[in-house]
PASE-481108 format. One record per residue (C-alpha): residue in one letter; chain; x, y, z. Coordinates in steps of 0.02 Angstrom, whole numbers, plus 50000, padded with zeros to 5 digits. Layout:
PASE-481108
['A','A',[X,Y,Z]]
...
//
This chain:
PASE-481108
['X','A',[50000,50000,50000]]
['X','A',[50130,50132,50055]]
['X','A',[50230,50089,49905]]
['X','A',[50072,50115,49774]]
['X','A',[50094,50298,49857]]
['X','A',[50241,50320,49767]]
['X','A',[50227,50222,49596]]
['X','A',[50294,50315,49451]]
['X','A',[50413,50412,49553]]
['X','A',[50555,50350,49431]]
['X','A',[50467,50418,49279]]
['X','A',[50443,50587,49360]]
['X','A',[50614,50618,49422]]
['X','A',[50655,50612,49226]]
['X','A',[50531,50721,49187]]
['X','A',[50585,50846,49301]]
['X','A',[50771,50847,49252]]
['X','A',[50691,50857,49074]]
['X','A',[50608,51011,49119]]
['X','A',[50732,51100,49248]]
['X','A',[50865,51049,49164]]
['X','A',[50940,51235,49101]]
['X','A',[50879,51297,49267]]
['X','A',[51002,51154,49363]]
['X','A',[51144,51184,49231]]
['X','A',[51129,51368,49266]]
['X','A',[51144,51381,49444]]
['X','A',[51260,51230,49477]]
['X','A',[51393,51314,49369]]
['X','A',[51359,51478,49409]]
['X','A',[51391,51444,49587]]
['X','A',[51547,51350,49552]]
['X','A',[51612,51470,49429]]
['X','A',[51585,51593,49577]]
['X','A',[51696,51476,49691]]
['X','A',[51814,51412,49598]]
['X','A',[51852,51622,49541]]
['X','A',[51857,51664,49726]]
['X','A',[51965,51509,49757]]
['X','A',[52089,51554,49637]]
['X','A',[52102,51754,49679]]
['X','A',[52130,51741,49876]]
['X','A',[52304,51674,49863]]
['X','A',[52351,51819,49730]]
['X','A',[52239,51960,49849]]
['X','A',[52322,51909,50024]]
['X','A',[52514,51849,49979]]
['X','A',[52578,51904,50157]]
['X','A',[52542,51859,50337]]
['X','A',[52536,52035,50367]]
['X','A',[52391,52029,50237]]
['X','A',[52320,51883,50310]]
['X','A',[52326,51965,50494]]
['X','A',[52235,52116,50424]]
['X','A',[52092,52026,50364]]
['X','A',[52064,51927,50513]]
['X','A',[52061,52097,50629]]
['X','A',[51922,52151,50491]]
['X','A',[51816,52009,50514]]
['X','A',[51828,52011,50701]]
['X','A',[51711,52174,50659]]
['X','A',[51552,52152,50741]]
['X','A',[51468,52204,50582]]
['X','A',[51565,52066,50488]]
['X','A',[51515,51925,50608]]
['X','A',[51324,51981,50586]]
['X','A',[51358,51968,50382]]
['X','A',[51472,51831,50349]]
['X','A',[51473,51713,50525]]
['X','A',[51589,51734,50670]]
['X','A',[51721,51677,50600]]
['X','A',[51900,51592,50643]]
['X','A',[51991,51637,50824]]
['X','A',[52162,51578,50779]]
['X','A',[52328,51704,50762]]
['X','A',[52377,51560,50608]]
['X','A',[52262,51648,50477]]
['X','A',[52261,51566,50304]]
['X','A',[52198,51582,50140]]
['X','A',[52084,51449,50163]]
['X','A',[52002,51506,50329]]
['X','A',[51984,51692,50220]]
['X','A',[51908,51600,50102]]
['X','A',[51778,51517,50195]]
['X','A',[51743,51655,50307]]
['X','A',[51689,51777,50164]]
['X','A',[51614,51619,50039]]
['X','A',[51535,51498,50163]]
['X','A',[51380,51606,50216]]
['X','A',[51346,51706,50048]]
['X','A',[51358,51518,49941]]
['X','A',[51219,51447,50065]]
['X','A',[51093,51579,50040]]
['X','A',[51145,51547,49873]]
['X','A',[51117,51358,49864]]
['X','A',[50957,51386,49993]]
['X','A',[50876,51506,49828]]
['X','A',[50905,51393,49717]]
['X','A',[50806,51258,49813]]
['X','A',[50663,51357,49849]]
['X','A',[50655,51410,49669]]
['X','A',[50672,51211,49614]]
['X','A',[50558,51142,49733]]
['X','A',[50429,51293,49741]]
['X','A',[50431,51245,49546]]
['X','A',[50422,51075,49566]]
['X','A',[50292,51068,49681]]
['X','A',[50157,51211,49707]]
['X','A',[50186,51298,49559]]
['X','A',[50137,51115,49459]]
['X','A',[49979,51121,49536]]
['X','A',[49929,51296,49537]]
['X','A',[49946,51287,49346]]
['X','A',[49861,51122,49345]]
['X','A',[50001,50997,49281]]
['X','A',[49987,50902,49444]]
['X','A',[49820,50860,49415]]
['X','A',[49865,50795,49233]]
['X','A',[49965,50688,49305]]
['X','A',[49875,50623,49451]]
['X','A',[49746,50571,49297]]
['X','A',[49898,50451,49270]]
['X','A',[49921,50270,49348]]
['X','A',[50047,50344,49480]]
['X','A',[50056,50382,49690]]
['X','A',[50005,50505,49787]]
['X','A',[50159,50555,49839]]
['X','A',[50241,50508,49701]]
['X','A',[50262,50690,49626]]
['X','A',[50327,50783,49787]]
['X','A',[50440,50619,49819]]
['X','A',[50496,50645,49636]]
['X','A',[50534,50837,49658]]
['X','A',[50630,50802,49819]]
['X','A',[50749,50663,49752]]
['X','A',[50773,50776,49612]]
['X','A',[50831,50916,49735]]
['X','A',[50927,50785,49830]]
['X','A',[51020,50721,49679]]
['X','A',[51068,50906,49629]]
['X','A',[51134,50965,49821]]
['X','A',[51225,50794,49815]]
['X','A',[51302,50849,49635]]
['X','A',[51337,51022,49688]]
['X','A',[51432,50944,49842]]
['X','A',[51523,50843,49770]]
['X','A',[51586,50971,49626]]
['X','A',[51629,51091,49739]]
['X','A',[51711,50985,49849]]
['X','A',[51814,50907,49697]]
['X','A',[51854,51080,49619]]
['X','A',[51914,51167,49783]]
['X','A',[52040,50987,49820]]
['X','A',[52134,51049,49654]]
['X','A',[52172,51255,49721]]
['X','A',[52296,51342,49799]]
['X','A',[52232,51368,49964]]
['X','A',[52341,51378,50108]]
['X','A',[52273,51260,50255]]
['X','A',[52153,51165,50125]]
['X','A',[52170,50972,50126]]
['X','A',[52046,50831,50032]]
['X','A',[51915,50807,50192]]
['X','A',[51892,51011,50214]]
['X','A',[51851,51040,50019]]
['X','A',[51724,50906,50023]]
['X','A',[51646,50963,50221]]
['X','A',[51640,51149,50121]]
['X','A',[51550,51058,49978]]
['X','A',[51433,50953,50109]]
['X','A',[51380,51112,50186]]
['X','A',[51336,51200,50050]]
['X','A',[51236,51037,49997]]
['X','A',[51166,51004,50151]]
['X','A',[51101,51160,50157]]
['X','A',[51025,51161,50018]]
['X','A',[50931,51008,50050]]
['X','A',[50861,51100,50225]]
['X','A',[50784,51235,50116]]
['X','A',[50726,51091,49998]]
['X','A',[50617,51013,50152]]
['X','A',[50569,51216,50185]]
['X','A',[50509,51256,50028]]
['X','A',[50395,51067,50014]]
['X','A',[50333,51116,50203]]
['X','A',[50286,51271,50132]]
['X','A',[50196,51231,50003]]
['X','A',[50071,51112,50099]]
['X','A',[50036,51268,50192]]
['X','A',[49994,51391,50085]]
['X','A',[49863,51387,49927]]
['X','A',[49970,51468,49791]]
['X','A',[50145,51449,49727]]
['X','A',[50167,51633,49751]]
['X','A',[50130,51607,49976]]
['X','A',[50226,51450,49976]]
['X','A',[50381,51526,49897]]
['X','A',[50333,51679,50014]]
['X','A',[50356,51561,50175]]
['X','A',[50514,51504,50121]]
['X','A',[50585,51638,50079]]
['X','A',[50537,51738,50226]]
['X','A',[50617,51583,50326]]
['X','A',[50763,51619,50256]]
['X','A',[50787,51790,50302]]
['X','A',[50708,51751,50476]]
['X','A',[50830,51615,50486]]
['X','A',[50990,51751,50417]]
['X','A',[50942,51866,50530]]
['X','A',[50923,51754,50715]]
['X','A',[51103,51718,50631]]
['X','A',[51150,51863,50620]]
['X','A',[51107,51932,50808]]
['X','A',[51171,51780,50874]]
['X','A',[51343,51808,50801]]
['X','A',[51354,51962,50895]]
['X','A',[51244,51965,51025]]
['X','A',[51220,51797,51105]]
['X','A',[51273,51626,51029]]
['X','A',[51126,51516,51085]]
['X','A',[51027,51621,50974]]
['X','A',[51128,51578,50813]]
['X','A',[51123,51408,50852]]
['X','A',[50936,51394,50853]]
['X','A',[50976,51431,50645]]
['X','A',[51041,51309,50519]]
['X','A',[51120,51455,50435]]
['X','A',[51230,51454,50632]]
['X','A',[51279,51275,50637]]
['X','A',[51338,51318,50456]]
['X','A',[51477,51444,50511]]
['X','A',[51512,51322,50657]]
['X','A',[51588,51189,50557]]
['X','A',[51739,51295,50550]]
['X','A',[51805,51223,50390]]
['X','A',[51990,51206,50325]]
['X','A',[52027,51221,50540]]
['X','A',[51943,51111,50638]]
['X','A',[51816,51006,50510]]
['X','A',[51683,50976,50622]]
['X','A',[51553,50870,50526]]
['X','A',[51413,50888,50660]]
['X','A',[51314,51027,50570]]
['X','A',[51327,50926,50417]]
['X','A',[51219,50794,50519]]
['X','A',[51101,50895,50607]]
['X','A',[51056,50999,50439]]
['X','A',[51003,50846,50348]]
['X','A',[50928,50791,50511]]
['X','A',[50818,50935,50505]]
['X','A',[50785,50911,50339]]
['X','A',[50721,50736,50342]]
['X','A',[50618,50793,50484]]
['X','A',[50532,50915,50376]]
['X','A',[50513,50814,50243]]
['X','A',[50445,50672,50344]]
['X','A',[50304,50801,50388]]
['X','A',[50290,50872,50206]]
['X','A',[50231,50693,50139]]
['X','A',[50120,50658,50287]]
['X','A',[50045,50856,50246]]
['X','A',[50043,50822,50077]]
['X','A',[49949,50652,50099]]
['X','A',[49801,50695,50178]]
['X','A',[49766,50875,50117]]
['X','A',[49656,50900,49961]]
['X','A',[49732,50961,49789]]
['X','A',[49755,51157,49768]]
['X','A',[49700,51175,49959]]
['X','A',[49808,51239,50101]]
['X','A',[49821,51198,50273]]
['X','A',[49829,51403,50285]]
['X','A',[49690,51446,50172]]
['X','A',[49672,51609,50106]]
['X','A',[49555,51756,50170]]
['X','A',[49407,51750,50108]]
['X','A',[49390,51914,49996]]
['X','A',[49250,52063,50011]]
['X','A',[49075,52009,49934]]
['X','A',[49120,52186,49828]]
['X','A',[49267,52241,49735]]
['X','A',[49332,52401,49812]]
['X','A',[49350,52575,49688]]
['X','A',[49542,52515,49680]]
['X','A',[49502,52377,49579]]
['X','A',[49416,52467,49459]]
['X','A',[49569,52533,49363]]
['X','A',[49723,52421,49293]]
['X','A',[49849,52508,49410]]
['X','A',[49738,52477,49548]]
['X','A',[49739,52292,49513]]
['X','A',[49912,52262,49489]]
['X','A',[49937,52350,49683]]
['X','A',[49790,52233,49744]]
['X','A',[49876,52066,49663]]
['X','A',[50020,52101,49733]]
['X','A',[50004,52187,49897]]
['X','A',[50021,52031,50005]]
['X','A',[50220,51986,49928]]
['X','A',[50242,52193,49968]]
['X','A',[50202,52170,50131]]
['X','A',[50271,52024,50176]]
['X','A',[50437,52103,50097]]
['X','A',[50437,52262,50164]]
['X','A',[50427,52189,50336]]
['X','A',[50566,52065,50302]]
['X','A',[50688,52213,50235]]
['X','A',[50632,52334,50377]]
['X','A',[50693,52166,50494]]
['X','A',[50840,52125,50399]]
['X','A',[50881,52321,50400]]
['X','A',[50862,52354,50579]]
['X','A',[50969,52207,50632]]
['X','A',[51117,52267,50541]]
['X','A',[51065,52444,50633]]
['X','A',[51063,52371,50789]]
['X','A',[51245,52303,50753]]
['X','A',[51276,52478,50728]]
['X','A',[51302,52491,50909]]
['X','A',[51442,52360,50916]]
['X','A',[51518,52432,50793]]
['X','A',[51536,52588,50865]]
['X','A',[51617,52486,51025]]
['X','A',[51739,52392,50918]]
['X','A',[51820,52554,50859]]
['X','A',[51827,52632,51025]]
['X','A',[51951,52476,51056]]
['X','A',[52053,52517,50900]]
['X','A',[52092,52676,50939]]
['X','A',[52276,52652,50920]]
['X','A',[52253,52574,50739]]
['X','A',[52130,52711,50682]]
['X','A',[52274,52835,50752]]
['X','A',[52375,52747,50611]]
['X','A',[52235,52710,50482]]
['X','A',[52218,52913,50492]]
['X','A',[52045,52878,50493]]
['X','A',[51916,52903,50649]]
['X','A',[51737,52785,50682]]
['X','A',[51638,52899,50587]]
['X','A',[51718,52866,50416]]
['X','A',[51736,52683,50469]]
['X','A',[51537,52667,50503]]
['X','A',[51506,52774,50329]]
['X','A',[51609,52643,50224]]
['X','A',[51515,52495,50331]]
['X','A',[51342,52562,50288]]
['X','A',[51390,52598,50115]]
['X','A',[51414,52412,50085]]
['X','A',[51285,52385,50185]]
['X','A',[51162,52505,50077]]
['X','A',[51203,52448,49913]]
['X','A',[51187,52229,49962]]
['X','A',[51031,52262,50052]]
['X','A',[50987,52372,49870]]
['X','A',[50999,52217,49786]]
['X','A',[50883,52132,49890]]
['X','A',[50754,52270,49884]]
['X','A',[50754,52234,49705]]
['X','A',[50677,52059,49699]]
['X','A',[50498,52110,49755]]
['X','A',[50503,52258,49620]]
['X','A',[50552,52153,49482]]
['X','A',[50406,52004,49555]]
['X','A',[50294,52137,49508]]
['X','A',[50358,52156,49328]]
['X','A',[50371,51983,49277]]
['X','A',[50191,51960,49350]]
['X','A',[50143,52039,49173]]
['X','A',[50236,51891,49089]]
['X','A',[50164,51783,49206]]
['X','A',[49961,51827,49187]]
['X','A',[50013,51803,48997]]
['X','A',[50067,51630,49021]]
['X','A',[49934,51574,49110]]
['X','A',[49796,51635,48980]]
['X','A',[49752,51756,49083]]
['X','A',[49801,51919,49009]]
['X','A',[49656,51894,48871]]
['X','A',[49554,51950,48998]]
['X','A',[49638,52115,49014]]
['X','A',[49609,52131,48822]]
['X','A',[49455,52069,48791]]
['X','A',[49386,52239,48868]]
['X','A',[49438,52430,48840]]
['X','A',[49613,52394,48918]]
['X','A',[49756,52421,48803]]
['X','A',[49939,52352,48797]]
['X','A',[50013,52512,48843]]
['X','A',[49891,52510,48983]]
['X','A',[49949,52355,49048]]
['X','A',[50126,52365,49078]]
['X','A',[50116,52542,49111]]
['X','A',[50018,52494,49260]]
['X','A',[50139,52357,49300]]
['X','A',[50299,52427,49288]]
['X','A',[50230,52591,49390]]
['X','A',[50185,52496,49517]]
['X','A',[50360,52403,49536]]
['X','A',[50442,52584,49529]]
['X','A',[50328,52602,49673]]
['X','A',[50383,52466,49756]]
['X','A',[50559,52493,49734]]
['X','A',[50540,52660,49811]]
['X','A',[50456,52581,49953]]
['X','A',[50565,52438,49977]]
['X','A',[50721,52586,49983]]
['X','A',[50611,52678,50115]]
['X','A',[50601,52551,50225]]
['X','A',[50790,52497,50224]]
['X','A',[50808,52688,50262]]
['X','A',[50684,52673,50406]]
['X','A',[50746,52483,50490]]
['X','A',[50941,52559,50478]]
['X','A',[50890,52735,50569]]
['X','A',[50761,52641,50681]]
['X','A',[50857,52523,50750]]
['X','A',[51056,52606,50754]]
['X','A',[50995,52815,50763]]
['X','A',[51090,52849,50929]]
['X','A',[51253,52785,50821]]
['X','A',[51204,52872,50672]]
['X','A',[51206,53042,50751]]
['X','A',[51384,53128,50680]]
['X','A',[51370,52993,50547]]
['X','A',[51236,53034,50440]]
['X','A',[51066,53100,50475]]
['X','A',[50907,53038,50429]]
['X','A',[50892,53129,50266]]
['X','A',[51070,53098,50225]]
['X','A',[51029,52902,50230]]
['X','A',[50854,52898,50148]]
['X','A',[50961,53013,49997]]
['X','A',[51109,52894,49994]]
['X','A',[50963,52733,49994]]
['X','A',[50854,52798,49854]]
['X','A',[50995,52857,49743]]
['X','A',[51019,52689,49698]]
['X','A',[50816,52683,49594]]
['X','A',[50895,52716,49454]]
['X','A',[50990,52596,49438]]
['X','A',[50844,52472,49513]]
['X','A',[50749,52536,49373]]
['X','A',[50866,52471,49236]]
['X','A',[50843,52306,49301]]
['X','A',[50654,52344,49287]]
['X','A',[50674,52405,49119]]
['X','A',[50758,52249,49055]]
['X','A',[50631,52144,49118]]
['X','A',[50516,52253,49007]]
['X','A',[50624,52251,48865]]
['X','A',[50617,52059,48856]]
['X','A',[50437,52046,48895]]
['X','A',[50410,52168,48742]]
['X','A',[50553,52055,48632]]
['X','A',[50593,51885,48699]]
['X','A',[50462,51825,48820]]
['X','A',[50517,51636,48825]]
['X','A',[50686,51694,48890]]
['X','A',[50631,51844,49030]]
['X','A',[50710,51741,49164]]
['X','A',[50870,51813,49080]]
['X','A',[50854,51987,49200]]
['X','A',[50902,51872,49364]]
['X','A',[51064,51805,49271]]
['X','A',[51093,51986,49273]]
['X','A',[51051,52018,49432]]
['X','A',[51168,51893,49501]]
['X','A',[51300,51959,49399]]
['X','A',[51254,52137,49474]]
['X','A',[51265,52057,49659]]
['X','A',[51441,51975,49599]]
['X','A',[51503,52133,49524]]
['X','A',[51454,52238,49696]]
['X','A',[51517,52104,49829]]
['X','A',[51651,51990,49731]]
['X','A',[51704,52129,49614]]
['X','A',[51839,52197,49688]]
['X','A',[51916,52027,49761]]
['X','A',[51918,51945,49578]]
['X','A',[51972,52095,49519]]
['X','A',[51856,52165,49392]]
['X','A',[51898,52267,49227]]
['X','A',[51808,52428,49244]]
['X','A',[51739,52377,49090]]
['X','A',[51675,52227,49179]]
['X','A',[51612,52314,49332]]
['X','A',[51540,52443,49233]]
['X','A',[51398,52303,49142]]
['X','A',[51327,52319,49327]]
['X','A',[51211,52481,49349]]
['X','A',[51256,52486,49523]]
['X','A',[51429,52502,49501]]
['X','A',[51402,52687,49429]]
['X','A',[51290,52740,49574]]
['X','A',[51367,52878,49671]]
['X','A',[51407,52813,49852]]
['X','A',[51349,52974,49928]]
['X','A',[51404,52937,50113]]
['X','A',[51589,52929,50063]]
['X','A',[51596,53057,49906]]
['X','A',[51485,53187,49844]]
['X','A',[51331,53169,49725]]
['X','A',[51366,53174,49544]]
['X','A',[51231,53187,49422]]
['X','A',[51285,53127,49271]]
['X','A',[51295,52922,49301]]
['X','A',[51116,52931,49383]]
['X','A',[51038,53037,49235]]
['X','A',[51121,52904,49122]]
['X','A',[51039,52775,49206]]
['X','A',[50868,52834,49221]]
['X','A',[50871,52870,49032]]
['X','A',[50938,52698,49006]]
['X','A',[50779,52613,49101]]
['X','A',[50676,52766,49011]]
['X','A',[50753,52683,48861]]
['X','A',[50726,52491,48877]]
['X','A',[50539,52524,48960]]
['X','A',[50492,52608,48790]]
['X','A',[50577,52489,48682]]
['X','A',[50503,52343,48787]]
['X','A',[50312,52418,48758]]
['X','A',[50357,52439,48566]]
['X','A',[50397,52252,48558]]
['X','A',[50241,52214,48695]]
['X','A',[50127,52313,48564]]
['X','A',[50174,52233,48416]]
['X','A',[50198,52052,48452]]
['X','A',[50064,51890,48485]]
['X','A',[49998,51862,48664]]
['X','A',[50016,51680,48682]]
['X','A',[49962,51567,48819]]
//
């Protein structure tokens, strides 16, 4: 009986490779290109111990422990243990997204747009489509952990033998899986693909974040996260393999509970159902822009709350930060520099990452428009007096919107949470400026989104290859050691960094006419080609 549950399993898992195939290839070699690059620079960037023993002051910031992890407390510094301290956390979150994305896919998304149910019409098991979309997750963490593992065994890192390149690949993998069992939790929970991915993404920040105050605050808080027994492995020193366990002992846990969910609830129900809706449709409805802000004001709010959080915990840090200097006095003495212009540089990079998150909900909004098409639905826009122009004018207003408010409410969780620090720093209008003078360049990543809606809609999912390359170029840049011409592909990377330098017009007028540009070219393509389903 429990086996007729999952018959056909086998047949699925092909027809899931079949179908994420490009998505796997993608992100398993764009995160090892990523590592193996980083790999190979660190031995070139930090050739002396001296080097070496400036780093590992650096990261003993309190602001780097609530980014990276705590990191290594060891006066024999290597390569290796730089390495992992600025890599580990960042490739995590990295392999966690691409799990939610798979398995969010794989599993509500299927039957939201009714393939599940197509195939349930099919002699197969119950569970044999979420068991197929997990295996399939399993089989690409144990691929991506053994690559990386393989690949980092053949580099130049001081302190790096066989066992630590394959416990840094492990993690990475292990991790992933964690976010695999998330992400099918999830999505018995909620009742679309758009709440389930939601709820797993919004564990991951939660998760990032209890990390992150842990780190500097109070351990037993970090290791209530995954993300904390991650950094605790303390690869290429001590190679503990513990968190490797627990992780995929969590995750069998929650995948254990994701089959049992998954068995007994009905298809396209939710064990969190939605609110019922008003009996009448309000005046905001009434209007396309109005719509578009009603469809998606539940993945605005759950992401302005979760950068406000994410925001005021690195404010809070601010405070520690502050501390930390006042016991460096001698070396800012030689630095020539005081805490003030130490804090600036610290939020700068802290503006301009948390930028690129404020991003994803704006450009959700945009690729809605793609999404409505591909679903059939968008020939109920046009079947009325609604034109094209109408359309993704109201859509990609609304994500301006958002990305405005997203910016505001970085602003507002940095100055909330770290404004007694902040005073001879910046003030409050110096920090909302230096946040939302990075919209323009937000709002090239917007345009290209319309541009290949209006030209290539089959490949839209293009924009977030460059919007990983834009978070590459802004945190990795440097350390691989960019061309400017390189760099410069990035919009952010022209963005005036107006806590450290004055404002300069020109870059940000050439990127708002550059979005101006691509939104106008990406309507004349909208307007003139076929709206397929």
């Amino acid at each position: 009986m429990r086996r007729e549950r999952f018959r056909g399993t086998g047949s699925l898992i092909k027809l899931l490779f079949r179908k994420d195939r490009l998505k796997i290839a993608v992100w398993l070699a764009g995160i090892l290109l990523v590592t193996v690059s980083a790999a190979s620079a660190y031995p070139t960037v930090y050739k002396t111990e001296e080097d070496l023993a400036g780093f590992a002051l650096t990261m003993k910031n309190p602001a780097m422990k609530a980014m990276l992890g705590p990191g290594y407390d060891t006066s024999d510094f290597t390569t290796s243990l730089a390495f992992a301290t600025e890599m580990l956390m960042f490739s995590a979150i990295a392999a966690a997204v691409m799990n939610i994305l798979l398995v969010g896919g794989a599993t509500r998304t299927d039957e939201e747009e009714g393939r599940l149910e197509l195939i349930r019409s099919l002699p197969v098991g119950r569970l044999a489509y979420l068991g197929a979309a997990l295996v399939e997750a399993l089989i690409v963490n144990g691929l991506l952990a053994l690559l990386i593992g393989a690949v980092l065994s053949r580099t130049d890192l001081d302190g790096l033998t066989t066992e630590s390149a394959f416990l840094y690949g492990a993690l990475l993998g292990s991790a992933g899986v964690l976010f695999a069992g998330i992400t099918a939790l999830c999505a018995q929970l909620a009742e679309t693909s758009r709440g389930a991915q939601g709820f797993a993404f919004g564990a991951l920040i939660a998760l990032y974040v209890l990390r992150a105050v842990g780190d500097v605050e109070a351990e037993a808080a970090s290791l209530l996260s995954p993300l904390g027994w991650v950094s605790r492995a303390y690869v290429f020193l001590e190679n503990e393999w513990w968190p490797v366990w627990m992780t995929a002992a969590a995750a069998a846990l929650l995948i254990a509970l994701s089959f049992y969910l998954h068995a007994v609830r009905d298809m396209g129900a939710g064990f969190l159902p939605a609110r019922k809706g008003r009996a009448r449709a309000t005046a905001l409805l009434r209007t396309p822009f109005g719509f578009v802000l009603r469809q998606q004001r539940t993945t605005v709010f759950f992401w302005a709350i979760g950068l406000f959080l994410l925001s005021a915990s690195f404010g809070a840090i601010l405070g520690e930060l502050e501390t930390y200097y006042g016991d460096m006095e001698l070396i800012l003495q030689m630095l020539g520099e005081d805490d003030s212009d130490l804090t600036k540089q610290f939020l700068t990079l802290l503006i301009v990452i948390v930028t690129l998150f404020s991003i994803v909900p704006a450009l959700l909004t945009v690729l809605k428009l793609q999404g409505e098409e591909n679903q059939s639905r968008s020939e109920l826009f046009y079947s009325g007096a609604v034109s094209r122009w109408t359309m993704m004018f109201s859509y990609g207003a609304a994500a301006l919107l958002v990305s405005a408010l997203m910016q505001i409410m970085v602003a507002l969780g940095i100055w909330s949470a770290g404004a007694s620090v902040l005073e001879g720093v910046a003030t409050f209008g110096e920090l909302v400026q230096s946040v939302l003078v990075y919209l323009p360049a937000m709002w090239v990543v917007l345009g290209l989104a319309l541009l290949l809606i209006g030209f290539a809609p089959r490949a839209v999912h293009l924009v977030w290859l460059y919007f990983t390359f834009c978070f590459i170029a802004v945190y990795f840049g440097d350390l691989l050691r960019f061309p400017d011409w390189l760099s410069g592909i990035s919009a952010f990377h022209h963005v005036p960094e107006l806590l450290v330098e004055s404002f300069r017009p020109e870059p940000v007028l050439v990127l708002f006419l550059l979005s101006l540009l691509f939104t106008l070219a990406g309507y004349a393509g909208y307007r003139r080609r076929d709206i397929t389903g």
